[in-house]
ZADO-1210 file (C-alpha; in nm, 4 decimals, padded with zeros to 6 digits):
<atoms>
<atom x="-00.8059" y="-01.2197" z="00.6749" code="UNK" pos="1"/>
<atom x="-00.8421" y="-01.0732" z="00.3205" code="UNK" pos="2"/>
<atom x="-00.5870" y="-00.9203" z="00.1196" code="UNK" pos="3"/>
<atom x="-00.5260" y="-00.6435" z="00.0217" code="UNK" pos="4"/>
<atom x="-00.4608" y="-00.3960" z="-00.2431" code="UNK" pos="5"/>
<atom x="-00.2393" y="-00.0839" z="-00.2224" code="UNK" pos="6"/>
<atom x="-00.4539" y="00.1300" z="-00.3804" code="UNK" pos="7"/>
<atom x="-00.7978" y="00.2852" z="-00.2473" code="UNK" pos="8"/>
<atom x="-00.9444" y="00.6254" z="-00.1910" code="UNK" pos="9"/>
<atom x="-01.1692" y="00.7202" z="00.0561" code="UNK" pos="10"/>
<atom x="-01.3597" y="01.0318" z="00.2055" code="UNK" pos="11"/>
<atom x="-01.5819" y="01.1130" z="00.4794" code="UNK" pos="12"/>
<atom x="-01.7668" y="01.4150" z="00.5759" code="UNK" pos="13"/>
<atom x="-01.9614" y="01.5427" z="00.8037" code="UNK" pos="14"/>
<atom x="-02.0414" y="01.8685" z="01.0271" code="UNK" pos="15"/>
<atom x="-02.0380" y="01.9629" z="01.4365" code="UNK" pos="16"/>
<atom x="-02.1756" y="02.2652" z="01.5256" code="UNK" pos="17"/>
<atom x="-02.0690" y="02.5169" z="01.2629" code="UNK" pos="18"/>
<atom x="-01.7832" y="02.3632" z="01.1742" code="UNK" pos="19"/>
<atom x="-01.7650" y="02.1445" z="00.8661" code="UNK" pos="20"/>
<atom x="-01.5014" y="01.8818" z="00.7995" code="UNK" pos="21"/>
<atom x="-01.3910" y="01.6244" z="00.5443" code="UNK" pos="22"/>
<atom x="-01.1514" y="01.3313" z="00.5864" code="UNK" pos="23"/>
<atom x="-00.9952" y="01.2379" z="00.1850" code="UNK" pos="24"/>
<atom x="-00.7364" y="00.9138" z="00.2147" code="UNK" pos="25"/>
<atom x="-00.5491" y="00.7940" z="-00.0687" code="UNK" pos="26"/>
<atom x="-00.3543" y="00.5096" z="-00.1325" code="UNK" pos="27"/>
<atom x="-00.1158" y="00.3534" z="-00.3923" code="UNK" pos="28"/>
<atom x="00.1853" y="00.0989" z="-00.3269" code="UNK" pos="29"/>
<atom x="00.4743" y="00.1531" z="-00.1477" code="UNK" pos="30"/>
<atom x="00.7745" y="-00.0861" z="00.0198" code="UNK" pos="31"/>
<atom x="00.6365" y="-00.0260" z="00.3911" code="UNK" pos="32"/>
<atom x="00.3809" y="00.1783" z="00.5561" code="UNK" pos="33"/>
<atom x="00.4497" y="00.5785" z="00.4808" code="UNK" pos="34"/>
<atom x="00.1781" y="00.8584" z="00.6198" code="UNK" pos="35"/>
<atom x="00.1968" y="01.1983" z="00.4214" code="UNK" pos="36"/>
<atom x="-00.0735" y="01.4129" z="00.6733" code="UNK" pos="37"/>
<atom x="-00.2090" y="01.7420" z="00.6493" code="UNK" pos="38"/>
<atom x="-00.3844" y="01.8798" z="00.9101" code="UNK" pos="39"/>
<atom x="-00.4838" y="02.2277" z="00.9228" code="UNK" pos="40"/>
<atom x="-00.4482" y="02.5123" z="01.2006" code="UNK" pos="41"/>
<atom x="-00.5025" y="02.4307" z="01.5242" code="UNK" pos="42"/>
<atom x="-00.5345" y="02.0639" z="01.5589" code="UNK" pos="43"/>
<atom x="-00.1963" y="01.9289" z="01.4466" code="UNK" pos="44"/>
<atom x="-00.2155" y="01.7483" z="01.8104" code="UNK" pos="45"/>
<atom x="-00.4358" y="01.4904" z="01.6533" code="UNK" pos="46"/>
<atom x="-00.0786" y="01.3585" z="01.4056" code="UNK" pos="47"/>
<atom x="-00.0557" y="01.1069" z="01.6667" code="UNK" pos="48"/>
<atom x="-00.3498" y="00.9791" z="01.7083" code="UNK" pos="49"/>
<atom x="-00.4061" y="00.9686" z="01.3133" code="UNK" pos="50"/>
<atom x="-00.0709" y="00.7973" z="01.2331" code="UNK" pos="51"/>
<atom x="-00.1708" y="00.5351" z="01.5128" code="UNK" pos="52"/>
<atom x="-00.5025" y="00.4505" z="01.3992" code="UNK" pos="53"/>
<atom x="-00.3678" y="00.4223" z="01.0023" code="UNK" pos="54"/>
<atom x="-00.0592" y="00.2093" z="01.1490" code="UNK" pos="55"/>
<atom x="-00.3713" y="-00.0180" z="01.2832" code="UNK" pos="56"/>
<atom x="-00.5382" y="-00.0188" z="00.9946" code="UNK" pos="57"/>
<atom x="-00.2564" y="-00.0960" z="00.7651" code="UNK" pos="58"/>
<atom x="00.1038" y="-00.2398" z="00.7346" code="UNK" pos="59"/>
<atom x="00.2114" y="-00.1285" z="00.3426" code="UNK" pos="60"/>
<atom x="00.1282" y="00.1689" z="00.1267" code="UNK" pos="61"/>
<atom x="00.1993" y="00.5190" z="00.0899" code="UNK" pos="62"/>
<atom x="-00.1103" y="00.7147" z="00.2573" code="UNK" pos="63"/>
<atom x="-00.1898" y="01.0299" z="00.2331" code="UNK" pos="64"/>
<atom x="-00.4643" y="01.1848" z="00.4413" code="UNK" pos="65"/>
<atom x="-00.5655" y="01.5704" z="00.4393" code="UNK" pos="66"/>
<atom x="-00.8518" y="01.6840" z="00.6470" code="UNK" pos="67"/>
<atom x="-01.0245" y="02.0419" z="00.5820" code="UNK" pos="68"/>
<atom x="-01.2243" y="02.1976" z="00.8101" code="UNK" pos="69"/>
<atom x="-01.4556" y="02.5199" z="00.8159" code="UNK" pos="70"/>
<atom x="-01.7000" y="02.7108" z="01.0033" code="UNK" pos="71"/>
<atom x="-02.0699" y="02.7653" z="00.8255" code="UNK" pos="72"/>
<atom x="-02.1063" y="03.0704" z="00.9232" code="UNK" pos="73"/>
<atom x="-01.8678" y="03.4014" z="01.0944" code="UNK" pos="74"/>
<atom x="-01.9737" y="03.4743" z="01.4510" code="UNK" pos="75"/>
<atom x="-01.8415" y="03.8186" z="01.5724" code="UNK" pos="76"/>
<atom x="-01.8730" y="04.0133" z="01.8723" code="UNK" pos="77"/>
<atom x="-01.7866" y="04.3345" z="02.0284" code="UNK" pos="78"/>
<atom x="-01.5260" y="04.3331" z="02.3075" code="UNK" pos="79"/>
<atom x="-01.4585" y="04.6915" z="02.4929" code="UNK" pos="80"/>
<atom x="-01.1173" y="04.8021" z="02.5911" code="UNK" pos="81"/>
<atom x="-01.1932" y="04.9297" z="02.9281" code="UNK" pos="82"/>
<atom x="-00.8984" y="05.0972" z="02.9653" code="UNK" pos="83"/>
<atom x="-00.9012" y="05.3024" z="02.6438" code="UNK" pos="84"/>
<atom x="-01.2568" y="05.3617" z="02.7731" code="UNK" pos="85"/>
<atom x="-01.1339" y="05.4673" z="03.0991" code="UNK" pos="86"/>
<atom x="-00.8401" y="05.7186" z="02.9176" code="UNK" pos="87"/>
<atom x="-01.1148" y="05.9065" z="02.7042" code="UNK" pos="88"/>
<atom x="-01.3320" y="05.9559" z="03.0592" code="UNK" pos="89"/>
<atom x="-01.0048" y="06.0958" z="03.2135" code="UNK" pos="90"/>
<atom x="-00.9232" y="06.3336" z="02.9831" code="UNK" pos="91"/>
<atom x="-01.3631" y="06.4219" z="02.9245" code="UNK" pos="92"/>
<atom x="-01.2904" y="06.5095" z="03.2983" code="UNK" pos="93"/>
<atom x="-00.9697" y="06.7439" z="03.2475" code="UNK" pos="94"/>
<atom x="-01.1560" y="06.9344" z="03.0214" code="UNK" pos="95"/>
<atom x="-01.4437" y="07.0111" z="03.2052" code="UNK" pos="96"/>
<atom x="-01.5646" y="07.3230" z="03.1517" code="UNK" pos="97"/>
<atom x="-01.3287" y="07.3522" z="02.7958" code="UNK" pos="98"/>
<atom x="-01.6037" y="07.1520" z="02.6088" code="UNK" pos="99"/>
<atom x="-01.9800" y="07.0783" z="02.5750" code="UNK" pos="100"/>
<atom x="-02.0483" y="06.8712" z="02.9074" code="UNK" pos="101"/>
<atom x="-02.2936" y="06.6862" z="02.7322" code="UNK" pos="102"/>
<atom x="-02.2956" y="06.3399" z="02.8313" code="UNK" pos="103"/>
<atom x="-02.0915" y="06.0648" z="02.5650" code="UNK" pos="104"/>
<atom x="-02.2950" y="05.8750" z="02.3816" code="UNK" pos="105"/>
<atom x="-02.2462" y="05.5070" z="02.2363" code="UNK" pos="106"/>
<atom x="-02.2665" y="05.6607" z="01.8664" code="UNK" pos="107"/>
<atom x="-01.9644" y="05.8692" z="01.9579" code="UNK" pos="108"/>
<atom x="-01.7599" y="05.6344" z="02.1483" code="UNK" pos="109"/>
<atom x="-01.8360" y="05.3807" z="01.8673" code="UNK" pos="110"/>
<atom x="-01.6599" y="05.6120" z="01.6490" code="UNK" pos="111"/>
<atom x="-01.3010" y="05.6285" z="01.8869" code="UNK" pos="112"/>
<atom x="-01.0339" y="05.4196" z="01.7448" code="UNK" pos="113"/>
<atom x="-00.9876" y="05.1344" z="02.0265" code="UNK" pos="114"/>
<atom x="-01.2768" y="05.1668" z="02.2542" code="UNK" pos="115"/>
<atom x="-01.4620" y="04.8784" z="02.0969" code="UNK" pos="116"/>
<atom x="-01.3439" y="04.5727" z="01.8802" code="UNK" pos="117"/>
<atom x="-01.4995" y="04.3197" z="01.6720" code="UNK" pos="118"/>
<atom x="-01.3862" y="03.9710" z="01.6826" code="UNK" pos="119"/>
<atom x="-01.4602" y="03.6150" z="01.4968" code="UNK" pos="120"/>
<atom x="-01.6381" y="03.4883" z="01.8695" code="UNK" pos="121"/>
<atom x="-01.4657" y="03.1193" z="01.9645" code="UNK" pos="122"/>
<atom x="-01.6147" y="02.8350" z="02.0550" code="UNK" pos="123"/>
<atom x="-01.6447" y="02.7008" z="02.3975" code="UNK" pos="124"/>
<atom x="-01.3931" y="02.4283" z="02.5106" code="UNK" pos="125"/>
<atom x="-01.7278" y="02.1785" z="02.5164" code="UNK" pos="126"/>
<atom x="-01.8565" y="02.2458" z="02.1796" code="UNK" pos="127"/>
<atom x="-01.4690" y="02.2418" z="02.0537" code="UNK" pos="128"/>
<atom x="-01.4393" y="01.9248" z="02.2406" code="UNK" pos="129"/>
<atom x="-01.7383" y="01.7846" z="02.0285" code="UNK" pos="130"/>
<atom x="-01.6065" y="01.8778" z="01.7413" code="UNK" pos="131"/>
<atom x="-01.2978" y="01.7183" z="01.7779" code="UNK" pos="132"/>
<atom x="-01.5030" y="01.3729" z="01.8926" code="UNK" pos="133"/>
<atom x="-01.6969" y="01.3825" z="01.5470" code="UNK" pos="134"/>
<atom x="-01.4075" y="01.4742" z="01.3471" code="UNK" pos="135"/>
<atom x="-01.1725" y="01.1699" z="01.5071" code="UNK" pos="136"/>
<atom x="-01.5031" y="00.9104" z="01.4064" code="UNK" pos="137"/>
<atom x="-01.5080" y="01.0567" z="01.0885" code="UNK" pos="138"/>
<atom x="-01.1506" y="00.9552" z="01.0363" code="UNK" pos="139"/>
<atom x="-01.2067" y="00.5858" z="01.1463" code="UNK" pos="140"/>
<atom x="-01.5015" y="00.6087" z="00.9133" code="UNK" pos="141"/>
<atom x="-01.2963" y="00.7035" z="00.6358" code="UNK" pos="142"/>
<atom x="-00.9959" y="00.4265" z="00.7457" code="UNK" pos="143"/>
<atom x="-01.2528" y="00.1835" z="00.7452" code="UNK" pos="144"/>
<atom x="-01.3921" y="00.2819" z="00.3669" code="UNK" pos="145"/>
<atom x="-01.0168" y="00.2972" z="00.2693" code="UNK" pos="146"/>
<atom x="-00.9681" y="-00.0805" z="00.4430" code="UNK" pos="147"/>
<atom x="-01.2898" y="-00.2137" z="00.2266" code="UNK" pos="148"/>
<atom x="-01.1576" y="-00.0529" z="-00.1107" code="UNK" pos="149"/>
<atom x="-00.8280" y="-00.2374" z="-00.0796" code="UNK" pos="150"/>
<atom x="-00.9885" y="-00.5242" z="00.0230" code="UNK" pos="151"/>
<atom x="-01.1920" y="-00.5207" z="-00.2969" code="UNK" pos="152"/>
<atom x="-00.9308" y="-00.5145" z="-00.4783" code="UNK" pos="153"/>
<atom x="-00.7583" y="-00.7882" z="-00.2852" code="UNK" pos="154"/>
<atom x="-00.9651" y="-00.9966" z="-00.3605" code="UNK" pos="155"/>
<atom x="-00.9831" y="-00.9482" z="-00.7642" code="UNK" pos="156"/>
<atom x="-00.6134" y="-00.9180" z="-00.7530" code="UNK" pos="157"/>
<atom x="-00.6045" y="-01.2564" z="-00.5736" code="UNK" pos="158"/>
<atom x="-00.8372" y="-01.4330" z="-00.8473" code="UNK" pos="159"/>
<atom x="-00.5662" y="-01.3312" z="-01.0407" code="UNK" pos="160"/>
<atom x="-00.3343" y="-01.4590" z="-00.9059" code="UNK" pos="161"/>
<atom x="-00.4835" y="-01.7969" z="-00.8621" code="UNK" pos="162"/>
<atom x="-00.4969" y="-01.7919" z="-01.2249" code="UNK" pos="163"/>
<atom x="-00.1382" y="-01.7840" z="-01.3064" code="UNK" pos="164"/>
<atom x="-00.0306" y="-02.0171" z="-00.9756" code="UNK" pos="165"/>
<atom x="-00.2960" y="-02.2550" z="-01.2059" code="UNK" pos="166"/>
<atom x="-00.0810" y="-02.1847" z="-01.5557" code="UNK" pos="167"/>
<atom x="00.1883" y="-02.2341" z="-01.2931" code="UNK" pos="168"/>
<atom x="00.0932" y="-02.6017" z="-01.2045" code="UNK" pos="169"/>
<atom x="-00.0247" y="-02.7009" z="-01.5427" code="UNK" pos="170"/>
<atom x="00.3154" y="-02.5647" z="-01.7302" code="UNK" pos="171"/>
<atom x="00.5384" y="-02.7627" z="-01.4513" code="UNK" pos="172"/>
<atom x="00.3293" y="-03.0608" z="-01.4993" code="UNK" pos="173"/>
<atom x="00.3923" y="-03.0488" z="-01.8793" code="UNK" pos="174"/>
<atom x="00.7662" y="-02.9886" z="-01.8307" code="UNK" pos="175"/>
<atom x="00.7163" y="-03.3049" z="-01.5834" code="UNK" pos="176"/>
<atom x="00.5423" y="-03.5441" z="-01.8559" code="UNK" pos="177"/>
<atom x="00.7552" y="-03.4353" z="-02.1843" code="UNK" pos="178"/>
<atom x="00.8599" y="-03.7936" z="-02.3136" code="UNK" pos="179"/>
<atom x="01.2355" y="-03.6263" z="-02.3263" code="UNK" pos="180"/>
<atom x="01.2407" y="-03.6840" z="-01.9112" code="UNK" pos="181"/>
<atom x="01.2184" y="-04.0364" z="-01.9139" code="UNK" pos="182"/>
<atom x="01.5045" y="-04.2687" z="-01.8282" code="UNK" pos="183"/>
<atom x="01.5067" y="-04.4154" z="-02.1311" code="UNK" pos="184"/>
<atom x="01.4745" y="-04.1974" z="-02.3437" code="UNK" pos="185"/>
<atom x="01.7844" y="-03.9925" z="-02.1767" code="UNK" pos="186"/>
<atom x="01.9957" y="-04.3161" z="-02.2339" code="UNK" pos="187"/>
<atom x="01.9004" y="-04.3781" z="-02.5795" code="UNK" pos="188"/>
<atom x="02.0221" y="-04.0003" z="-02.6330" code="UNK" pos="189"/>
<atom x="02.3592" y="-04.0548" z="-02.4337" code="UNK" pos="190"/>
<atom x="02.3951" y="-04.3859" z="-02.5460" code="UNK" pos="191"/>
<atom x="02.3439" y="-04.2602" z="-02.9570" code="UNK" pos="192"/>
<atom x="02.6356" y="-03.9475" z="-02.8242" code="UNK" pos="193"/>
<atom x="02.8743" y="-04.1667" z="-02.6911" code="UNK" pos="194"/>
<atom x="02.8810" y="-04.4290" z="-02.9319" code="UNK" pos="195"/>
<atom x="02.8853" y="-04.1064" z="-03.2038" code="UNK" pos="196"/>
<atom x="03.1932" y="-03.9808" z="-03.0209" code="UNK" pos="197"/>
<atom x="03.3483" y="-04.3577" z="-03.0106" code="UNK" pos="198"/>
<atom x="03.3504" y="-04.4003" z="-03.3466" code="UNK" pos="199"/>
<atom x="03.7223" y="-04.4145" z="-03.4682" code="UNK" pos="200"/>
<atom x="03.8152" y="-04.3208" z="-03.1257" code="UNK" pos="201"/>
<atom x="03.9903" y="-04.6044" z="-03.0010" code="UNK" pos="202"/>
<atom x="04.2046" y="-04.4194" z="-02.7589" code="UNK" pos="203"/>
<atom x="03.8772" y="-04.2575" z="-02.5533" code="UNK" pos="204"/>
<atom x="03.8612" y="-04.4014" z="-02.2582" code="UNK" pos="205"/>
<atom x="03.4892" y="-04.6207" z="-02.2194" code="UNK" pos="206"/>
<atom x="03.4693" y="-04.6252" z="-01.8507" code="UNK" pos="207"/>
<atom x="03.5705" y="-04.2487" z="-01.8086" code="UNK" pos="208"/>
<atom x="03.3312" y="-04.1414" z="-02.1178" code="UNK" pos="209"/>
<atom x="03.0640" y="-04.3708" z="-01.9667" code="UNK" pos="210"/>
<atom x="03.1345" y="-04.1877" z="-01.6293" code="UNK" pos="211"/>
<atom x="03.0930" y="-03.8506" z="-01.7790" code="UNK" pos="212"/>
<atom x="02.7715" y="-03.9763" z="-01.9684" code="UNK" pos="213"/>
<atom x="02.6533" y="-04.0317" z="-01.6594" code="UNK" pos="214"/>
<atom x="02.7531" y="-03.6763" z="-01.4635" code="UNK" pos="215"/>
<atom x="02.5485" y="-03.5062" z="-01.7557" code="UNK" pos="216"/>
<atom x="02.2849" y="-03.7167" z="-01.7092" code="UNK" pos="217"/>
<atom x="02.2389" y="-03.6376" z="-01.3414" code="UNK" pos="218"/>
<atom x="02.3220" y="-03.2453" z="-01.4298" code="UNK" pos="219"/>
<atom x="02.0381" y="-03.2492" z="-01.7042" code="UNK" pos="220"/>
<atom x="01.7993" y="-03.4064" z="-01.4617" code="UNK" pos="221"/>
<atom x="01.5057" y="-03.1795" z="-01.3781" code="UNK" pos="222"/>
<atom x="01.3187" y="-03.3570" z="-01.0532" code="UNK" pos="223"/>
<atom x="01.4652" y="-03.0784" z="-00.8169" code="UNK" pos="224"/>
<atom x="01.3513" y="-02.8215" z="-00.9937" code="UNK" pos="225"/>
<atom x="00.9968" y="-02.9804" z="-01.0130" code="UNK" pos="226"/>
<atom x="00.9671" y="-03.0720" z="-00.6678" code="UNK" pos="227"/>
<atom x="01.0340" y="-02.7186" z="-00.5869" code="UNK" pos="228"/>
<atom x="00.8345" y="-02.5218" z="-00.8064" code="UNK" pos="229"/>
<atom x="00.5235" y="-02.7784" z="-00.6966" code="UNK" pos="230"/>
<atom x="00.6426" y="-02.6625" z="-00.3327" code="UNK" pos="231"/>
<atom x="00.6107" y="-02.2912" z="-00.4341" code="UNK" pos="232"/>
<atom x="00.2760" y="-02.3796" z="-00.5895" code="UNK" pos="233"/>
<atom x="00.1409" y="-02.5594" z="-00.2729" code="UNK" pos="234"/>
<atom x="00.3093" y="-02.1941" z="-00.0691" code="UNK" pos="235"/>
<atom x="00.1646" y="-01.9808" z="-00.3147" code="UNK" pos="236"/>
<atom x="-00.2159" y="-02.1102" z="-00.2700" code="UNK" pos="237"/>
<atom x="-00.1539" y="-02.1567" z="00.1284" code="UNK" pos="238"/>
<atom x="-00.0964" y="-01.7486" z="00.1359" code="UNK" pos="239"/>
<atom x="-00.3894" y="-01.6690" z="-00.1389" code="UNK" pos="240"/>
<atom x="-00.5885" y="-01.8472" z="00.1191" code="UNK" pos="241"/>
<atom x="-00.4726" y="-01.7357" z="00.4265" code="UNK" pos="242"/>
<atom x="-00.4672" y="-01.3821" z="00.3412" code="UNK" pos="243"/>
<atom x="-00.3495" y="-01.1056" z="00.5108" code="UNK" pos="244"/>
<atom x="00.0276" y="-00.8697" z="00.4623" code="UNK" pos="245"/>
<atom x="00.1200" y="-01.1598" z="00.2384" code="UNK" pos="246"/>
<atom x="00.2543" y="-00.9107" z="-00.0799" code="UNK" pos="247"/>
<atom x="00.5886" y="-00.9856" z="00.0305" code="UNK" pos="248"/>
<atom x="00.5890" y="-01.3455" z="00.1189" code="UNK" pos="249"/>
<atom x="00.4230" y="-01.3758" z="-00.2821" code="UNK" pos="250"/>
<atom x="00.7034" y="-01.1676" z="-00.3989" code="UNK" pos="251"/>
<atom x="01.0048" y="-01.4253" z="-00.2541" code="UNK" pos="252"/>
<atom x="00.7884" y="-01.7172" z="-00.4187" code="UNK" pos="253"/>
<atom x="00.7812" y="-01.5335" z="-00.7163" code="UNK" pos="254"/>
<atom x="01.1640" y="-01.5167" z="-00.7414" code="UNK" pos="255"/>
<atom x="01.2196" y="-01.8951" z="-00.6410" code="UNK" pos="256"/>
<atom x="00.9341" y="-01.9479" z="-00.9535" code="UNK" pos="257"/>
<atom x="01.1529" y="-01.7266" z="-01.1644" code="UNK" pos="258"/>
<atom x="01.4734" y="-01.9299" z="-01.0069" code="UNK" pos="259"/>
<atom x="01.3678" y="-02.2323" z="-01.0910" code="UNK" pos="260"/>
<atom x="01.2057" y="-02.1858" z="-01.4302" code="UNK" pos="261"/>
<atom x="01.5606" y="-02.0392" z="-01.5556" code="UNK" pos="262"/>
<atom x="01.7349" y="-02.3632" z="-01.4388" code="UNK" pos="263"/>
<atom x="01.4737" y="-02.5614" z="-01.6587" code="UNK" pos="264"/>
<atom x="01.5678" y="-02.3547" z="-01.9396" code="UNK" pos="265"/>
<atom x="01.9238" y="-02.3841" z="-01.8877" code="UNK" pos="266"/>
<atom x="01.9199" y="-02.7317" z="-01.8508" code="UNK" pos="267"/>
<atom x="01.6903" y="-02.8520" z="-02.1434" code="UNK" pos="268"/>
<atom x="01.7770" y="-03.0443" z="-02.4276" code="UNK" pos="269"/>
<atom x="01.4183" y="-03.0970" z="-02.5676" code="UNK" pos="270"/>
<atom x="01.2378" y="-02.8206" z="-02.7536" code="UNK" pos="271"/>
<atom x="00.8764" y="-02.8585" z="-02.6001" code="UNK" pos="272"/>
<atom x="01.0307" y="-02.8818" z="-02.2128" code="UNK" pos="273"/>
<atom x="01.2233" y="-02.4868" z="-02.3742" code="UNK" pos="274"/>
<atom x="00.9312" y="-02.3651" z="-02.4856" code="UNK" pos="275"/>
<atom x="00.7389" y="-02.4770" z="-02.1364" code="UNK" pos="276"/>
<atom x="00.9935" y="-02.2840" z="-01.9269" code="UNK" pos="277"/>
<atom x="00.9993" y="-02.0071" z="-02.1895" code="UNK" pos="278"/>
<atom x="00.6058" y="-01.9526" z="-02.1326" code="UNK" pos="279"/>
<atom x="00.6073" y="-02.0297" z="-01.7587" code="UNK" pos="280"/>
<atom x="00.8681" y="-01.7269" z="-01.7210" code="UNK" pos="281"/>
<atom x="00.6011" y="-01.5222" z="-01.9003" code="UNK" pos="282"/>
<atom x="00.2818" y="-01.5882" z="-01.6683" code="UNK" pos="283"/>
<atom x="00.5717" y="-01.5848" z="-01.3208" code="UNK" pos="284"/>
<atom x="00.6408" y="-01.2076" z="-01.4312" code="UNK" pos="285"/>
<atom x="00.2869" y="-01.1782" z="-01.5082" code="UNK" pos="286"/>
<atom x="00.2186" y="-01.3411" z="-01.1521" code="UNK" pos="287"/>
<atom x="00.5101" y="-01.1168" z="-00.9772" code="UNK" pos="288"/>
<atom x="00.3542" y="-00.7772" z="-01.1347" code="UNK" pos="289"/>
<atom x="00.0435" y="-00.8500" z="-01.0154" code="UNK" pos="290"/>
<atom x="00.1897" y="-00.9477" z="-00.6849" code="UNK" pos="291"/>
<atom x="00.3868" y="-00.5811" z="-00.6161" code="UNK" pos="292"/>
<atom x="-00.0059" y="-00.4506" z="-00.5979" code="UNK" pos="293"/>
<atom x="-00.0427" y="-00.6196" z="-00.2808" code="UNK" pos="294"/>
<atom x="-00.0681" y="-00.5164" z="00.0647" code="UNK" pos="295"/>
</atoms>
């Protein structure tokens, strides 16, 4: 599977009949999956089906999706009240022989408020039925368009990313080969503080300073922190690969980089291993912003 981005846009269009319709989907980052919809009039049934379909589509993001639709053109016809109809012929005949019998014409009737309305004419449940068929596909359409976007994006994001897991690597393995890690040159530097400390110190106690020496030795070590941030490294590239929801999983690694590259910091007593962790935190906040982008 891909990754993906947050962020996409996507519309689809199309018409049925005489209606027209268009499907717009947007997309930015959010903490889970939230659908803002807008549907108008008359098909608010389809919510369901809509938030279904984007919940397939998608895990994380806030989407919004509006859909507009329209007739072409304004169909009307006349409808006759029969019974209004059927009241003036009632009263025509109760005056018989009061007025001209001449017989009604459609001119005058036309002109009686409530014998004949006009109306927008509705669609049959078929061609309604059709409609609401092409409007649904157009909304997959547009899913799918939305789905490629953020996949796009993925996948730029994720070169990215493979950059700084790279810095990542190289900055542990200089941390890992600075000359200040090696066991003998950790002794020489206890062995030049204790015998600093010694000097006209005859009361100090050598076994107990020695044992000390050697607790700060073990405390200043930095394998752990190595091993782990080369195990983060090694998770970090098994997600970019795998793909997939994996914004979140990148976003706990990033913390344990962040973790660990404070500990280094802490811990060193050589100004190239500082300035190592100092520029790895820079690229693991680099690496985490980038990281809140994806799906």
């Amino acid at each position: 599977m891909a990754l993906q981005s947050m962020t996409g846009f996507a519309r689809r269009e199309g018409t049925s009949g005489r209606w027209r319709w268009a499907w717009e989907l947007r997309s930015v980052n959010g903490k889970g999956l939230d659908l803002r919809l807008r549907l108008p009039p008359g098909l608010e049934r389809m919510e369901a089906e809509v938030r279904r379909l984007a919940g397939e589509s998608f895990s994380r993001g806030n989407l919004q999706a509006s859909l507009s639709v329209t007739a072409d053109e304004n169909r009307f016809e006349a409808v006759l009240n029969r019974q209004a109809l059927a009241a003036v012929l009632a009263m025509r005949e109760q005056l018989d022989g009061d007025i001209d019998p001449a017989p009604l014409k459609l001119d005058t009737l036309l002109l009686v408020r409530g014998i004949v309305e006009f109306r927008e004419s509705e669609d049959g449940e078929e061609a309604l039925a059709a409609r609401d068929a092409d409007i649904a596909a157009g909304l997959l359409g547009a899913l799918a368009d939305l789905r490629a976007m953020r996949e796009q994006e993925g996948s730029a994001l994720a070169r990215i990313l493979h950059d700084h897991v790279t810095t990542i690597e190289g900055l542990t393995r200089t941390i890992e080969a600075d000359p200040s890690r090696s066991p003998q040159e950790i002794a020489a530097r206890l062995a030049a503080q204790v015998a600093l400390l010694m000097d006209g110190m005859a009361a100090l106690d050598r076994e107990r300073l020695h044992a000390e020496a050697a607790l700060l030795a073990t405390k200043a070590d930095l394998r752990e922190e190595i091993d782990r941030l080369k195990a983060h490294i090694a998770a970090a590239r098994d997600l970019l690969v795998k793909g997939g929801p994996a914004g979140r999983r990148l976003d706990f690694l990033a913390q344990e980089f962040n973790r660990e590259s404070n500990t280094i910091c802490s811990k060193s007593n050589a100004s190239a291993v500082t300035a190592a962790g100092i520029e790895l935190k820079v690229v693991i906040d680099q690496f985490r912003e980038q990281v809140q982008n994806l799906e």
